[in-house]
C-alpha positions in Angstrom: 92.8 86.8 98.7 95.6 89.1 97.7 98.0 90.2 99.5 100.8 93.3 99.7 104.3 92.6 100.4 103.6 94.8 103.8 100.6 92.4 104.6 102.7 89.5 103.8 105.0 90.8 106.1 103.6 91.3 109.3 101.6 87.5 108.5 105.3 86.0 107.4 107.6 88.2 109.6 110.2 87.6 107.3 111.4 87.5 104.0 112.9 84.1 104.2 109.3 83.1 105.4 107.5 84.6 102.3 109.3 82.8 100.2 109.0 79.3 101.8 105.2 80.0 101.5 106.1 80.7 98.2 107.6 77.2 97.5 105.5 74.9 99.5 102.7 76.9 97.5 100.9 78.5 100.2 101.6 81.7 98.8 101.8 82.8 95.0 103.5 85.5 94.2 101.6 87.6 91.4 103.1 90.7 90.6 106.3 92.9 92.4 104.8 93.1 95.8 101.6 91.6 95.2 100.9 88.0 96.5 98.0 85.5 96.6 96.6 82.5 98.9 96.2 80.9 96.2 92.7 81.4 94.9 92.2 82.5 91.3 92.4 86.6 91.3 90.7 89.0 88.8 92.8 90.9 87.5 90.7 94.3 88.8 91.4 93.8 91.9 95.6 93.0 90.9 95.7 96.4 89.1 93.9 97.8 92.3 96.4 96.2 94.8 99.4 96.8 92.5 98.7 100.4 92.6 97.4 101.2 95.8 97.5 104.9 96.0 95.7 105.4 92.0 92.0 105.9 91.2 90.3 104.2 88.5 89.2 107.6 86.1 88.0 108.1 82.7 87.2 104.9 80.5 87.6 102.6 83.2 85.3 104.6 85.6 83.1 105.5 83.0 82.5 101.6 82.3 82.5 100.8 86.1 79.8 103.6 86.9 77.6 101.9 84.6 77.9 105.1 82.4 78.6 103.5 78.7 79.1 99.6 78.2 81.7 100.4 76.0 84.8 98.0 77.7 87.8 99.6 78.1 90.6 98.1 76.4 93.2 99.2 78.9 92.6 100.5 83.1 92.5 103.8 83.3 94.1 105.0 86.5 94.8 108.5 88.1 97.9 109.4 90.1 100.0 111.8 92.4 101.8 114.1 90.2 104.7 113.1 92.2 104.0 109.3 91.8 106.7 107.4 89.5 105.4 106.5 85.7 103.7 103.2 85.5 105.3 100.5 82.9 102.5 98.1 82.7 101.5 98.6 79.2 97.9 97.7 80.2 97.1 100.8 82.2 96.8 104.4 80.6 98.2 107.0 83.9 97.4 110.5 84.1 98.8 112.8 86.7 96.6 115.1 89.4 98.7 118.2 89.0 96.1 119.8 91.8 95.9 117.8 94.9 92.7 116.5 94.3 93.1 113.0 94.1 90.8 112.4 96.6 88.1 115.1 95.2 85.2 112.8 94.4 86.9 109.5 95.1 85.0 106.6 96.4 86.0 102.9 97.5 83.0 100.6 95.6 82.7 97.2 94.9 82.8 95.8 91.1 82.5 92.3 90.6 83.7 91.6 93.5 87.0 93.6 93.4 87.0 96.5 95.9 88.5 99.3 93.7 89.0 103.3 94.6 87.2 105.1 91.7 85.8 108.6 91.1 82.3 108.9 91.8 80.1 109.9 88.9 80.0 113.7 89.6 83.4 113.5 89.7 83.5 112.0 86.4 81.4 114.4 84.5 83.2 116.9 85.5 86.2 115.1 84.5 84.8 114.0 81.0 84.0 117.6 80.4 87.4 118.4 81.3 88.6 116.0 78.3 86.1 115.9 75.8 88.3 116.6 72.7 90.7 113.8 74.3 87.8 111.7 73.6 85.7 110.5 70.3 83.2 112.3 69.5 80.4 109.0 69.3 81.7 108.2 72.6 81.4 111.6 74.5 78.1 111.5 73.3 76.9 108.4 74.5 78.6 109.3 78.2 77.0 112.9 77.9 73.3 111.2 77.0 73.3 108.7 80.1 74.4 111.5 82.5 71.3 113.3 81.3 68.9 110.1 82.1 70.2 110.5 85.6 70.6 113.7 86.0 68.1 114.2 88.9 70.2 111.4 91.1 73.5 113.9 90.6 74.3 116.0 93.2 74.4 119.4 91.5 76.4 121.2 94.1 78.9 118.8 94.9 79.9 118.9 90.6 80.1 122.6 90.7 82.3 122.9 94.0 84.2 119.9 92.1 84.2 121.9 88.7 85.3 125.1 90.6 88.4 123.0 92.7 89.7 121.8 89.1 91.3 123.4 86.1 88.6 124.9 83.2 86.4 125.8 85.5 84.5 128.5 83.1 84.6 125.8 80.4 83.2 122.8 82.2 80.4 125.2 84.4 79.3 126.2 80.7 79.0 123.2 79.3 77.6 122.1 82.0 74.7 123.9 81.5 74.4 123.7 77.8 74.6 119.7 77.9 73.5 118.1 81.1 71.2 120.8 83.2 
């Protein structure tokens, strides 16, 4: 199970204790403020626990949703605009420069790692928002299986969501012309 250096805390009380349960092996520490029990961790739920206060977005979520099976190369996460630039050259940050960080987001389970990630209304919305970001092919394919399950969406919770966010015109437009 992983553990933050908070949780190790109030189990260790103090720092000189963490790091004897470091050295007899009890505890293994696995990132900067990120520590196991010892069982084998994936590495989902390490990004997750590393950076609490993210959501998983774009390519990530779009994988995790089940919307393409293309596998992202990198995690995709979303943060405060406020939040201090993340150096782990296997994540790709963007910034929520509206408050909305928790517009949409959901805690789910993915192979076993508990994970905060938009939901998929969220995420059309937000691939609408950056389709020329994205390649074309791929748009595409992310576009043609949120029109297989278009009647499982919840219409009005993407429109409130497209008219909370930047582009609103743009993404209610294209909205219609490519999903509805």
């Amino acid at each position: 199970m992983l553990y933050s250096y908070k949780e190790c805390k109030e189990k260790y009380h103090t720092d000189y204790s963490i790091r004897k349960a470091i050295s007899s092996g009890r505890l293994v520490k696995i990132a900067r403020d990120v520590y196991s029990d010892g069982e084998a961790e994936r590495e989902l739920e390490v990004i997750g626990k590393k950076y609490p206060y993210s959501v998983f977005t774009m390519n990530s979520a779009f994988y995790y949703q089940g919307l393409t099976d293309t596998i992202p190369k990198k995690y995709y996460l979303i943060t405060d605009k406020d939040s201090t630039k993340i150096k782990d050259k296997c994540v790709v940050q963007y910034y929520d420069n509206n408050d909305s960080l928790d517009l949409g987001m959901e805690k789910k389970v993915y192979n076993g790692s508990r994970i905060r990630i938009f939901n998929r209304e969220r995420l059309l919305v937000e691939l609408i928002r950056h389709k020329n970001d994205l390649p074309f092919d791929y748009y595409k394919e992310i576009i043609g299986n949120y029109r297989k399950l278009v009647y499982q969406l919840d219409i009005q919770a993407i429109q409130e969501y497209a008219e909370q966010l930047p582009k609103t015109k743009m993404v209610m437009e294209a909205l219609q012309m490519e999903v509805f």
